[in-house]
N, C-alpha and C positions, 0 to 999 in steps of 0.2 A: 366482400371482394367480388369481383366482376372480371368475366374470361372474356379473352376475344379472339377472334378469327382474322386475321389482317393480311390484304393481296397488295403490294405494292408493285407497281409493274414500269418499269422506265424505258422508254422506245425512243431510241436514235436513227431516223431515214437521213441519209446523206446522199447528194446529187451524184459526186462519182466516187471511186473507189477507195478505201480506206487499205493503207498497206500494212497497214501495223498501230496497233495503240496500249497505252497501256494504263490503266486505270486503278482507283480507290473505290471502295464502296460502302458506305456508312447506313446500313438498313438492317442490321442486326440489330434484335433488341438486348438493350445493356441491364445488367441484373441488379437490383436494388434492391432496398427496403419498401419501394412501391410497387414493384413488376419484377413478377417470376416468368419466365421462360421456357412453357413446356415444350415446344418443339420449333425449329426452325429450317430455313432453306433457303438456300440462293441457286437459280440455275442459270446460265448466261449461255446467249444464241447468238454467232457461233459459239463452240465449246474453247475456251482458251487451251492454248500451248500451256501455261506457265498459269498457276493460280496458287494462293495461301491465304490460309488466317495468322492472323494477331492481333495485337489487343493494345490500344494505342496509349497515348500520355495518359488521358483525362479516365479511361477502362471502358472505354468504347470497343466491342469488335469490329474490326475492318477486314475486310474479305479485298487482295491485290489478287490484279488477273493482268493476262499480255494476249493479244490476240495476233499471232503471226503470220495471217494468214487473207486474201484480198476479200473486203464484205464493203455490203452498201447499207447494212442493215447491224443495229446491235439492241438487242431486248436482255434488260437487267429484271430480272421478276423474283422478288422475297415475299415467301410467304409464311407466315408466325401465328402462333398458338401462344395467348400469354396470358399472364393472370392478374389483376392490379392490385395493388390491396391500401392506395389512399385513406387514410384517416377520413370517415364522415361530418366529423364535426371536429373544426380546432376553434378554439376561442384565443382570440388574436390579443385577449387583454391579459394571456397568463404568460409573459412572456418577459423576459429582462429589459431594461432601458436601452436604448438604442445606444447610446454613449458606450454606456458599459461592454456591451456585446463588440465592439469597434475594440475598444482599449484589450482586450484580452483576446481578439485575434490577433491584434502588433503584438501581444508581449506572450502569450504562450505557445509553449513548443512541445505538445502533446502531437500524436499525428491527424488526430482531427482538425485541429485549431491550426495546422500548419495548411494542411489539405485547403483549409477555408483561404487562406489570406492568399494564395495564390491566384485567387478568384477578385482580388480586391483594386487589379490594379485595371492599366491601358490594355487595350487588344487590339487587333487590326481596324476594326470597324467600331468599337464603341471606345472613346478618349475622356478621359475627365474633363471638367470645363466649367465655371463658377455660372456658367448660364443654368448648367442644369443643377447644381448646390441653390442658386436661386430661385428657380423653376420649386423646386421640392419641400424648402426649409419650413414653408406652413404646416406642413405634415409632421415634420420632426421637430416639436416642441422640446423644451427639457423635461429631460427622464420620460420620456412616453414611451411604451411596450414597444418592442420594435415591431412585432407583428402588425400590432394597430396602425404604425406609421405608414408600413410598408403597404398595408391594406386603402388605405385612404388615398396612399398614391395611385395605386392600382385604380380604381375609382376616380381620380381625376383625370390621366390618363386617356381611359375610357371615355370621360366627358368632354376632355381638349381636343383630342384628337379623332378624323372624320377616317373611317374603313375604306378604302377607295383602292381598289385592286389593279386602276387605272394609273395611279399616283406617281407609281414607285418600280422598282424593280431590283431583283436579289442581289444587283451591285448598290441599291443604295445605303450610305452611311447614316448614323443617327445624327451626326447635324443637320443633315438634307431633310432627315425626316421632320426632324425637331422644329426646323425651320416652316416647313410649311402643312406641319401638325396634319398629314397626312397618309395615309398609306396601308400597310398589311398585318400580321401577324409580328412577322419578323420585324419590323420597322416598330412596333411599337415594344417590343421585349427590347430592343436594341435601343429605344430612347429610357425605359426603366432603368435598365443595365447602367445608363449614362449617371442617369439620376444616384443610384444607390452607390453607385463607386464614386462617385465624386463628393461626396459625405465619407466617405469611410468604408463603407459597407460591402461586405464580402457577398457577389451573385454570382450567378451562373446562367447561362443559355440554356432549355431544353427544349429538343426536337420531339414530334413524335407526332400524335394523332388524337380526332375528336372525331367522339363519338357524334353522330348527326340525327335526326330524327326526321322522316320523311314529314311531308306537310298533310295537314286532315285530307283525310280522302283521297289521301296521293300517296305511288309507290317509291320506295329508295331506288333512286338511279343505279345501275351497276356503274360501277367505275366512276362515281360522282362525288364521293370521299377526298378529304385534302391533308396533305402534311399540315402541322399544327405547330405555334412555339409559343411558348413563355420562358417564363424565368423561376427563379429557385433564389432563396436567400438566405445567408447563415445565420439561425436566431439564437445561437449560443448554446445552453442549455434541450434546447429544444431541436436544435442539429439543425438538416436543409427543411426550408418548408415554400413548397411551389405558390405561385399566383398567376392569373390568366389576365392581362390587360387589358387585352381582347371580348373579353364577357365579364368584365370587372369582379372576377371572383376566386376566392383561395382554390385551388385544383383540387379536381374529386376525381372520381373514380368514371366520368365520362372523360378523362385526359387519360392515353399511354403515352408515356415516356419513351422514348426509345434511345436518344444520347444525348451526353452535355457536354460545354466549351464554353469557351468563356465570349464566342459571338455564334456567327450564322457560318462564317470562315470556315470553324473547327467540325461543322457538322454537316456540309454538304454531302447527301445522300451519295452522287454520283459525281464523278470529277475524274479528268484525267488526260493524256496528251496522246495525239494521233498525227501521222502524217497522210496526206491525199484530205480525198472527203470531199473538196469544194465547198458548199451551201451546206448545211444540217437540219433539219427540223425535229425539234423534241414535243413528246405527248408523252405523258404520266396517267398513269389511272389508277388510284385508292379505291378499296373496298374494305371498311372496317364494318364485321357482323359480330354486336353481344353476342355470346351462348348462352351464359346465365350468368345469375347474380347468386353467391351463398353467403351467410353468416359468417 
């Protein structure tokens, strides 16, 4: 297991005055069987009139705030202490047939296998579409491990598609992406997501962060850390197990998790409606620091 230190800092300058807004906030980290949570915080510049927690559909917490009062200026900054405890090693060939693992999310009604299928359909941004059941169907042979499948897709993925941070942007959909086999993080968990629900297969979206390693001889930037996504997929017996598309590899314990949905939609860190403002300009700054790693 491996702890981290995580600054996420979200800065809104607006040209004129903001009279009022009201906002969501998705930068809590959500507690799972990979990430414990030991301490957390959100502080917001100005201070809100009106602010709450709860804990939304998918068990995301969300932190609502209203700010009533004239600003040109709004800084969201969460900072987290958490612990990961990713599986080191899975072997992707011990895992049920992908058929199978499909057939008894449609037909069982335990609350696990319910939890899953909800994951299996349309979302705002990723749609079924026989492009991407075609895109994928070499991977998924009869009766192969779902993991294995799932794993090889990840790794094509990876090899079809070029990282280009130019490409795309957080309104684009997975056909846009798909189409011109380009783009980010999110763009490429959102053509996965395409892929596996349009076979059957029960995914999920996760937000959160990656661990960075400065280059030889050079120091970690402060604030040069980035939100990170992949995906998560239900292997039956073997419950959720993450993938990175992005660095073609099942997720380890350089990935924190922080929330899932079933797109980019459900986990928009900051979101929300203001009136005034004019112009806007947003800067984000990530700082993810390991503290240690224990057995």
């Amino acid at each position: 297991m491996t702890e981290y230190r995580i600054s996420h800092v979200t800065t809104y300058q607006y040209s004129e005055p903001v009279r009022v807004c009201h906002n969501l906030v998705l930068l809590s980290p959500r507690v799972s069987p990979a990430l414990e949570c030991l301490s957390h915080r959100i502080t917001i510049k100005p201070t809100p009139q009106l602010q709450a927690d709860r804990v939304d559909f998918f068990g995301n917490p969300v932190r609502t705030f209203s700010i009533e009062e004239s600003h040109r200026q709004l800084v969201v900054s969460a900072h987290s202490h958490v612990r990961v405890h990713y599986a080191e090693r899975i072997d992707v060939l011990q895992s049920d047939p992908w058929e199978q693992v499909i057939e008894e999310v449609r037909q069982r009604t335990d609350p696990h296998w319910l939890e899953a299928a909800r994951f299996s359909f349309d979302s705002s941004r990723v749609r079924r579409a026989s492009i991407y059941r075609e895109y994928a169907a070499d991977c998924f042979t009869t009766n192969r491990p779902i993991l294995d499948a799932v794993f090889e897709l990840t790794q094509r993925i990876h090899r079809d598609f070029t990282y280009d941070a130019s490409a795309t942007t957080v309104d684009t959909t997975a056909p846009e992406a798909f189409q011109i086999r380009r783009g980010v993080c999110q763009d490429f968990a959102h053509v996965q997501l395409a892929c596996l629900r349009s076979l059957g297969i029960a995914a999920r979206y996760v937000s959160g962060y990656l661990r960075t390693v400065a280059p030889p001889g050079g120091e970690k930037l402060v604030g040069a850390d980035q939100s990170h996504a992949w995906i998560s997929v239900y292997a039956g017996r073997r419950g959720w197990v993450d993938f990175d598309p992005t660095n073609k590899c099942v997720v380890h314990e350089d990935h924190i998790p922080i929330a899932i949905g079933r797109d980019y939609q459900d986990v928009i860190p900051v979101r929300g409606v203001f009136l005034g403002g004019g112009s806007h300009a947003l800067t984000v700054s990530v700082d993810v620091t390991p503290l240690h790693s224990a057995e």
